[in-house]
Each structure stands twice: as structure tokens, then as C-alpha cells.
N, C-alpha and C positions, 0 to 999 in steps of 0.2 A: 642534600641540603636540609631536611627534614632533620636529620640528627641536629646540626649547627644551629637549628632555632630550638634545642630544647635546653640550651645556657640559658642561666638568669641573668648575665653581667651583662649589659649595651655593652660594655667597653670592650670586651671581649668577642662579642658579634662582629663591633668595628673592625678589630684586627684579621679577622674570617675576608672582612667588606673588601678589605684591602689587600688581601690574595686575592680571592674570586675575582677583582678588579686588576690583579694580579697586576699596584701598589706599590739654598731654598728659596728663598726671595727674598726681596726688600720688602721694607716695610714691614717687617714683622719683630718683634723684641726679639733677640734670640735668646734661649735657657745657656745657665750656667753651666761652662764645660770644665768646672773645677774639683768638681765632686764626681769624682770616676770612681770608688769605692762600691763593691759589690752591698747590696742589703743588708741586713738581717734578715736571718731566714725565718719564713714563719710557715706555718700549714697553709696548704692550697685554698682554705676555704674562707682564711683571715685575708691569705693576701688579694684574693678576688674580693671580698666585702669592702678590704681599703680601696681596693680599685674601684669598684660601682661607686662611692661616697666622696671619692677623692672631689677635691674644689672643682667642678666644670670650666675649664679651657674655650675661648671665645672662636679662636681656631689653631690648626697644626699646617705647618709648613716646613719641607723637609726636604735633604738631597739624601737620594736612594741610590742604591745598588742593586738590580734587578740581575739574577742568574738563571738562566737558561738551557739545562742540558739535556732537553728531554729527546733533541735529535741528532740522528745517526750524524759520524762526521762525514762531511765530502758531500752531506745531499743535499747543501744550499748552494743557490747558485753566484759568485763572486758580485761584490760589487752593488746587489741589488735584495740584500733582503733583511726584511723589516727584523727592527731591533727590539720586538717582541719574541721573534724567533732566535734570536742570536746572542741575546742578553744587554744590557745598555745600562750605562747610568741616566739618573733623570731628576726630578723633580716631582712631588709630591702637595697637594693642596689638599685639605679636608677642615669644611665647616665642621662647626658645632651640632649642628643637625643632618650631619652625615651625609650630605653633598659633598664630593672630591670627584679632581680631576690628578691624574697620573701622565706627566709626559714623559717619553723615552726618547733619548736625543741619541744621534747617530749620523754620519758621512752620509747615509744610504737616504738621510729623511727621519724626521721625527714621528714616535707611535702617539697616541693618546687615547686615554681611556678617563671615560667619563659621564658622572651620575649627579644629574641636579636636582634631584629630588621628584620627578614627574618620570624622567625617562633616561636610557644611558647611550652612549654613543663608544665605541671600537673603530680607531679612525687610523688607517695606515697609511703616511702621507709618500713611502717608494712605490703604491700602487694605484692609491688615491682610491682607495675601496673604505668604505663605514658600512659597518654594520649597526645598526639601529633599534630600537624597541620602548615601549615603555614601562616603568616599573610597576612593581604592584601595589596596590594604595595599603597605603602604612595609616596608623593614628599617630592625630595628633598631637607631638610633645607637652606635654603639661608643665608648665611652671613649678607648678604645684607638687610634683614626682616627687611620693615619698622615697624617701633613702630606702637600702638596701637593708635587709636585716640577716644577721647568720643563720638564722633558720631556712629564710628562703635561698641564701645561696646553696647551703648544705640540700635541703631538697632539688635543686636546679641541680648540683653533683651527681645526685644520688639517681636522677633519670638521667642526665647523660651517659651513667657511668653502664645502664643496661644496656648500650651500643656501643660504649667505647672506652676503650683502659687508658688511664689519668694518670699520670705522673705527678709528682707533687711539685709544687712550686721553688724551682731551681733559684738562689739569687744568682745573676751576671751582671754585666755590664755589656749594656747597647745604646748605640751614637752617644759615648761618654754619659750615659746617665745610668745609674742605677738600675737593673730592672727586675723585673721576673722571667723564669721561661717554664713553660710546661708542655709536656710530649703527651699525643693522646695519639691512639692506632685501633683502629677498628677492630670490634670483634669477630665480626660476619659480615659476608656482601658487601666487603671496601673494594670489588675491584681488584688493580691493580697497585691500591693505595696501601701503603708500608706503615706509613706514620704522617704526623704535623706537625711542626712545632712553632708556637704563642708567644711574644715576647711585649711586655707590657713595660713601660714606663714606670717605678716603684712608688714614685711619690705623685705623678698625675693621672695613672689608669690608663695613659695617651700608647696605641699602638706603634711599635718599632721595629719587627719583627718578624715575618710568615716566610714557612718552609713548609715542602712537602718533600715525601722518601717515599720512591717506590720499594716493593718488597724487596727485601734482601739486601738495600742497597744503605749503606756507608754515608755517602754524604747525598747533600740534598739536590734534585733531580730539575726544582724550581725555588727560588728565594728570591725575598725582596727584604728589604733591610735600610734603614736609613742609616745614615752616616753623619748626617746633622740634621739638628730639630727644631725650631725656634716656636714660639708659642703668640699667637694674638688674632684679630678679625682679617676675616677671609674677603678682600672686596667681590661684591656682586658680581661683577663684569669676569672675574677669573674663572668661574665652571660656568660652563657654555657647553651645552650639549648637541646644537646645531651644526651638522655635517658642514665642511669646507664648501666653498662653490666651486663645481665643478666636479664633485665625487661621487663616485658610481655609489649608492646606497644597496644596501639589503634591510628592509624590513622586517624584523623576528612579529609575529603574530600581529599585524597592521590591525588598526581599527579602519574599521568601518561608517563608522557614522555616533551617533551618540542615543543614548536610551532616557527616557522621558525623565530620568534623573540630571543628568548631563553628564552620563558618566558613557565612556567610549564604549563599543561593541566589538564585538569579535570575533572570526568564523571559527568554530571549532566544531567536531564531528567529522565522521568520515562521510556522510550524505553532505554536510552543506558544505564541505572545503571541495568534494567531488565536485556540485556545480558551478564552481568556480573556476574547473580546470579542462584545458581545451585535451588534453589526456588521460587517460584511464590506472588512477593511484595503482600500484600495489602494496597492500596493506592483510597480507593474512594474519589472522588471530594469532597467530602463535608465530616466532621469529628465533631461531638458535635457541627454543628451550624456554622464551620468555613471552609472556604474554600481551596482548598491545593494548596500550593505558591509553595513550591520547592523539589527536590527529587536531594538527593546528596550519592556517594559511599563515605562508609568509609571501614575503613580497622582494623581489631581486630587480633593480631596477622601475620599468614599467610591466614586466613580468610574472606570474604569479607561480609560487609552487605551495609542497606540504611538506610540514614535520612531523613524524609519528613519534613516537615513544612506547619504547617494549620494556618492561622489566622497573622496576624499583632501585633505591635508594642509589649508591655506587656503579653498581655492575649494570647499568641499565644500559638500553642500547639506542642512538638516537639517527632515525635515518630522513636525510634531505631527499624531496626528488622537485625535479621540473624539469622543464622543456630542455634541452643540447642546445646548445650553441654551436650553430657551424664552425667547422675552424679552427676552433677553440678546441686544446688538446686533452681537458678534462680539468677538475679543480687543483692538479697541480703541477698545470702548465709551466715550464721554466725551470721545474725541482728534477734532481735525477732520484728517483724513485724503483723500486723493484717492481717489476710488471705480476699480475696477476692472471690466473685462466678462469672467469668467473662464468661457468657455463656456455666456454667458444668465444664469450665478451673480454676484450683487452681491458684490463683495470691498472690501478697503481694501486698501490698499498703505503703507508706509513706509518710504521712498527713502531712506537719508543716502548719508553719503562712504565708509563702509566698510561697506554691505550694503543686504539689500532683506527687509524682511521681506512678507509678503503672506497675509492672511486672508480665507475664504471659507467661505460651509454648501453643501453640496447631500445630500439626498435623508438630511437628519437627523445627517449629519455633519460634525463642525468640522475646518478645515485649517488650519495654518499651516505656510506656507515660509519657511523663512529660511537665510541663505547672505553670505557674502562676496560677492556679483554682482551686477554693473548690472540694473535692473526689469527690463530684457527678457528675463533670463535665468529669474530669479524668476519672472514669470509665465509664460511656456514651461513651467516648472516646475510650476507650480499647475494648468494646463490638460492636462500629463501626466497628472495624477492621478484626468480625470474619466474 
């Protein structure tokens, strides 16, 4: 993600937001679906300046078309899986201050995903599992934000473009409006990752568009895409970041308590997340070749585990551990999955086009690896940690 904040455009950030978020209603004006007419084409660095400057939009509201191919066929199981995994159409909500909520509607139960500016919420309602956390403190919006100048976009290019190759600014047309599209593909350490591609609004800078392409691959592996857009204020009550009642939560790095600022605290390090845990991390320096950056408590229920992190930008590798659950047949209880031999330990594997995830117990503790890298890397990885 380090590369993705080294754009000048917010509005281009937004359309990142809303992958990563992986991104109509009443009440909202809708935009004219009369002008279907592709752009004028201009350079990449004009069309982003008119995007950052374009009028500011009070908010967006939009029905999407979210695709989904990143897993094998045959290994979900009928009937019961969430339409984050399977693709869905939905709905889309996004203030002006870059609060959205993303619903995915489906037979099986609706997904929703959801950022209101404090913290974000991953709410699967076929399993009734949220995953939860809070964001990172941003500054505060200025009024006052001077415009965009071509110099600074041109320099914002000019540092993206040492991580990443630019296409120039495509005109198309997305959910009947005008827009731009621009393809950007890592030069080094993407991972598994092939390409991107951006698709902006021409005359509002308002995001339409996010695709990703694993390497080698044709068409896109996950897309979301609106279909209709209408433009006006977002009411308060609509993002809501607070878990359902009743929903088993996971906490991503809980706070603790608050620091003499009033700003939350948070266990990080491998000493204080260690005394935290009624078991013994495994955490070596080094993991598949990568080295280990950070070790954070999260929180699964009333229960407590860690997250570590080996490796940098893309290709980095990120491994869950805590307590087993009796019973319980591993993190992908219900999926048919290929079995793994992770040193004598029965695991599962889940291979796509842009990553490997891999779970296993030993000795009363749960694992999971997961990473941008081909299984061989993944499990090398898993076998590190015995």
C-alpha cells in the first residue's frame, strides 16, 4: 500500500479505497445517463489535474457489479457462501469525506463492508462473522485545500512511476458517463499481482471502476464496477460501522485502553503481545526468505492471538496464530480444499491467481499463512513456523 499513497490525486486514492474495500438509493439526484459519449482524450497528468480540481460531489451513491474469480471452481460449498467470495451485485455508498459502506446482496445473505471514518467493519451475514479494527488517523480536511497544480501532479507521476509502469489516460465510458481508465503494473515485488486498472468519472474525478489481473492473466481476477451513479448527501445513519447483534467479531490490532492524549493504545512487539498469550508465538526472524517487520495482538471473539508480518510491500507474508478450537475443522471448515503435509500436520491450502493462503494446528495452535506467493512459497512458509 506504501506505493498507492505515493499518488497526488485524493480522487484517485478514493478509487484504490474502493477496491481495497473491495467497492443506488433513494434520495439521491441521479447524473445524466444521456451523454454516453467517450472523452476527449488528453495526457494522463491533465486528465488527473482535472480530476483533483473537478467541483467537489456532496456524496456518491451507486449499484455495482462486483466480480469474483480468484477461486478454484467446485471448492465453495453450495448454498452457503458469502457473496464476497462468489461475486454479487450491490450497492455502494461514499461521503464526501471518504466514509463508505459497500453492501453485496445474495440468496446465501448480504456482505458488507464498511469505513466511517474512526474504524472499518468486514461483516459476512451467511456466517455472521465481522471482522473489525480501527483506521489510521488521517488530517483533517481543510476547507481551505488549495487546488491541484500540474507540477504537483506531474511530480506525484513521476514518484509513482519508480514502482510502477503508467498507462496513459484511456478515454471510455463507465455506468453511462464519460470516463478515464489508466493500467498501472508493478515493476518489482508485486507478488502475484499482474496489473490494476482506475476508472474515474471525466467531468466529476468520482471513482467507477477497480480491477485487478493476476500475472499472465487476460481478464480481471477481481472487479467492481458501477453500473449506475447518482450524485448528492450521504445521510449520517447510512455507514454504520458497528458489528450486527449477535456476530462473532475478530478484532484486527484492539486497543487497549487510551494514552494521556486520548488517543487508543495498542499491543505491538513480540515481548508484549507474548504476555498477552496463554501460548508460546512462533515468530523466527526470518520466514521463506523474508524477514519479520512486525508482531501485533488481535482479538477473535473473547480470545486473544497474534499477527506477524515478514517481508515488504506486495509479496509480503502475513501469518495469524492463536489458540484451536476444539472441533472446529480449521479456518476452512465447510470449503473442500486440497490437504497439505506441513511437517506430519494435516493443513488445507487455498491456491488462486493472486495468493496462497494455508491453515494448519499443531500442538494446540492455529496457523494461518497468507501472502501474494505461489503454494510453494506459502508452505515453506507454514513449515518455518514449526
Amino acid at each position: 500500500m506504501k506505493r498507492l499513497r505515493t499518488t497526488s490525486s485524493p480522487r484517485l486514492l478514493a478509487i484504490v479505497a474502493v477496491l481495497v474495500a473491495v467497492v443506488a438509493g433513494a434520495g439521491i439526484a441521479q447524473a445524466s445517463l444521456n451523454d454516453t459519449a467517450k472523452p476527449a482524450p488528453k495526457p494522463l497528468d491533465r486528465a488527473i489535474l482535472d480530476a483533483a480540481n473537478a467541483p467537489p460531489v456532496d456524496g456518491v451513491t451507486a449499484r455495482i457489479k462486483f466480480t469474483n474469480n480468484l477461486l478454484p471452481s467446485g471448492s465453495l460449498p453450495e448454498n452457503t457462501a458469502s457473496p464476497t467470495l462468489t461475486g454479487a451485485d450491490g450497492r455502494l455508498w461514499l461521503a464526501n469525506d471518504g466514509r463508505l459502506r459497500l453492501e453485496l446482496q445474495s440468496s446465501n445473505g448480504d456482505a458488507q463492508i464498511v469505513a466511517d471514518g474512526k474504524r472499518f467493519m468486514l461483516y459476512d451475514a451467511a456466517s455472521k462473522t465481522a471482522f473489525t479494527g480501527a483506521l489510521p488517523e488521517g488530517k483533517e480536511r481543510k476547507a481551505d485545500r488549495k487546488p491541484a497544480t500540474l507540477d504537483g501532479v506531474r511530480q506525484g507521476l513521476a514518484k509513482l512511476g519508480e514502482l510502477w509502469t503508467l498507462s496513459g489516460a484511456t478515454p471510455t465510458t463507465t455506468a453511462d458517463r464519460p470516463s478515464y481508465t489508466v493500467r498501472i503494473a508493478p515493476k518489482d515485488d508485486g507478488g502475484l499481482l499482474g496489473a490494476a486498472e482506475l476508472a474515474w468519472d471525466a467531468a466529476r474525478g468520482v471513482p467507477l471502476r477497480a480491477a485487478v489481473y493476476a500475472q499472465g492473466e487476460r481478464d480481471p481476477v477481481l472487479e467492481i464496477e458501477a453500473t449506475e451513479i447518482g450524485y448528492g448527501p450521504i445521510a449520517a445513519g447510512k455507514i454504520d460501522a458497528t458489528p450486527p447483534e449477535g456476530a462473532k467479531v475478530t478484532e484486527l490490532n484492539p486497543s487497549t485502553g487510551v494514552d494521556a492524549h486520548g488517543r487508543p493504545t495498542h499491543v505491538t512487539g513480540l515481548a508484549a503481545v507474548q504476555q498477552r498469550l496463554p501460548f508460546q508465538i512462533s515468530a523466527p526472524e526470518e520466514l521463506a526468505g523474508l524477514p519479520r517487520r512486525s508482531v501485533s495482538l488481535i482479538r477473535v471473539g473473547e480470545r486473544e492471538g497474534a499477527l506477524l508480518r515478514y517481508g515488504d510491500g506486495l509479496g509480503q507474508i502475513l501469518v495469524f496464530q492463536g489458540t484451536a478450537e476444539p472441533g472446529k475443522k480449521g479456518a476452512f471448515d465447510g470449503v473442500t480444499l486440497p490437504q497439505v503435509n506441513i511437517d506430519g500436520a494435516t493443513g488445507q491450502e487455498l491456491a488462486t491467481t493472486l495468493g496462497t493462503l494455508v491453515t494448519f494446528e499443531s500442538g494446540g495452535v492455529s496457523y494461518l499463512v497468507a501472502g501474494s506467493v505461489p503454494p510453494v512459497a506459502a508452505e515453506n512458509a507454514a513449515r518455518g513456523l514449526k
